[in-house]
C-alpha positions in Angstrom: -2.7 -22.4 5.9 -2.9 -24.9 8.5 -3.8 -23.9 11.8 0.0 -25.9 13.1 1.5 -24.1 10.5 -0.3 -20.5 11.5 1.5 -21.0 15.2 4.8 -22.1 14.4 5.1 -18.9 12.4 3.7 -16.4 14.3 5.8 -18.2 17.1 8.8 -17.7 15.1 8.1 -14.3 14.8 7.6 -13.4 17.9 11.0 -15.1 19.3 13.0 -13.1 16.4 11.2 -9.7 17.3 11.9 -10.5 21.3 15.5 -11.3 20.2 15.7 -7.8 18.7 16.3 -9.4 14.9 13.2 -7.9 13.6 11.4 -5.0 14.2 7.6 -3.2 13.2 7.8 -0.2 12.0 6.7 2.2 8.6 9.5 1.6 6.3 9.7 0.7 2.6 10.8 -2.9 1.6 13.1 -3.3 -1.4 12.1 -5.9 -3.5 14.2 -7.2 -6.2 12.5 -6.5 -9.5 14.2 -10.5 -11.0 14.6 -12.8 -8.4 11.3 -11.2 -6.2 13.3 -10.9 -2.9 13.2 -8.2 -0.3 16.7 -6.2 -0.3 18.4 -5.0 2.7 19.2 -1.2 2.8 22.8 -2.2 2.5 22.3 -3.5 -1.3 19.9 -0.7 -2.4 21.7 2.0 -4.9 19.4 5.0 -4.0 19.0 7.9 -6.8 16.3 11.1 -6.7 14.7 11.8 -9.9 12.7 14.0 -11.0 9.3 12.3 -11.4 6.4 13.7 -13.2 2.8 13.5 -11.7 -0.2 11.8 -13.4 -3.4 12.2 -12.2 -6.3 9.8 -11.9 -10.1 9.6 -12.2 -12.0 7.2 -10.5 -16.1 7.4 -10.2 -17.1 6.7 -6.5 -19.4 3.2 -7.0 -21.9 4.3 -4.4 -22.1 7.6 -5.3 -23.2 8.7 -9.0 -21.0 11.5 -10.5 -18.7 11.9 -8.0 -15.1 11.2 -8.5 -11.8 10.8 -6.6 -8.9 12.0 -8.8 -5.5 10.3 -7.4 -2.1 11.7 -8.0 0.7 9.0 -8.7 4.3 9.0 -10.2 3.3 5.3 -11.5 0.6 5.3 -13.4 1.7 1.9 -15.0 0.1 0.8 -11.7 -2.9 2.2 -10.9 -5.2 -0.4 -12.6 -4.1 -2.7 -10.0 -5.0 0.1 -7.4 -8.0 -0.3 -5.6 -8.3 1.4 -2.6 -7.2 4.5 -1.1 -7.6 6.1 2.4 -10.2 8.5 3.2 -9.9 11.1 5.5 -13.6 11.4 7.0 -12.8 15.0 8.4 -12.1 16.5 5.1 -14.8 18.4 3.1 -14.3 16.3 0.1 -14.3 13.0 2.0 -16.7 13.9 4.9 -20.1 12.1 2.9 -18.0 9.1 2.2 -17.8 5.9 4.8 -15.6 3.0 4.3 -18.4 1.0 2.3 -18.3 3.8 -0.7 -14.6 4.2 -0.8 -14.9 1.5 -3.5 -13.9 2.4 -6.7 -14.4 0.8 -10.6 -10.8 1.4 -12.4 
């Protein structure tokens, strides 16, 4: 993008976010699945299932024979998955640093 265009968005952004018309914050975005636009809350039908768990093996690149196993409800995703966070402070993360979190799906 153009650095012109780069500024007139970000300025855009910040006037709507000082306006109070957008905010920051963790929240899920609804996309619809068709037309590939974000859904308000408002428009969203929401439904709890019962979801069963798959789980996931990934070798570590930088790290022969070890392997990360990742729990997901959508497993029709996870070859497009490829990162994850690491918590360093966790016995099975602790010998890892942000250049071996890399994994080969």
């Amino acid at each position: 993008m153009e650095p012109h265009h780069i500024n007139a968005v970000r300025t855009a952004f910040v006037r709507l976010y000082e306006k109070g018309l957008i905010y920051r914050g963790h929240r899920i975005a609804n996309v619809c699945k068709d037309c590939q636009t974000v859904l308000s809350d408002l428009e969203v039908e929401f439904k709890e299932v019962q979801a069963r768990w798959t789980y996931v093996r990934y070798p570590v690149i930088d790290a022969e024979g070890e392997s990360i196993v990742v729990a997901t409800t959508r497993p029709e995703t996870s070859w497009a998955t490829w990162a994850w966070p690491c918590i360093p402070a966790t016995p099975a993360t602790s010998t890892w640093s942000a250049s071996t979190c890399a994994f080969r799906t």
